[in-house]
C-alpha positions, 0 to 999 in steps of 0.5 A: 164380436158380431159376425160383421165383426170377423169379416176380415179374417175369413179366408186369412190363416189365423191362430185360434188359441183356447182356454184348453190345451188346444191351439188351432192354426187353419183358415177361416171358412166362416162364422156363425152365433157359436162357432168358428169354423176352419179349414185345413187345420193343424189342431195342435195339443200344446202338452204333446211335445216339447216346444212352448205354445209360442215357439209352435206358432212361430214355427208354423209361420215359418214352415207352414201349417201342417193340417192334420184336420180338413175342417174344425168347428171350435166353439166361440165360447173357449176361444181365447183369442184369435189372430192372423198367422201373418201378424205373428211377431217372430223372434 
């Protein structure tokens, strides 16, 4: 994706899941040739705690993100996807 391309998820709170154990949940600031770059972020480890990657997520569109980042620069290159928290399917 171009930078155009993101356009309309900056300043939207989005799930950035990685090809690591990492999963971020924060708001969009901006993105640049190699890096997404979030603020006020819960930068969550998906093997501390019980829950599953999507029990998480579903969670914190209930409750809210609970940052534990104030800013995040995640590279482009592991991003596995990325989503607005809002189009989050609970069940």
């Amino acid at each position: 994706m171009d930078k155009d391309s993101w356009a309309p998820l900056v300043g939207q709170v989005v799930v950035v899941d990685t090809d690591s154990s990492f999963v971020y949940l924060g708001t969009l600031a901006g993105v640049d040739d190699h890096f997404l770059v979030l603020k006020d972020v819960d930068a969550h480890d998906r093997k501390e705690g019980p829950s599953t990657k999507e029990q998480y997520i579903m969670d914190t569109k209930r409750f809210g993100v609970k940052a534990n980042r104030k800013e995040v620069s995640v590279r482009k290159a592991v991003v596995v996807s990325v989503s607005r928290l809002a189009d989050v399917v609970t069940y």
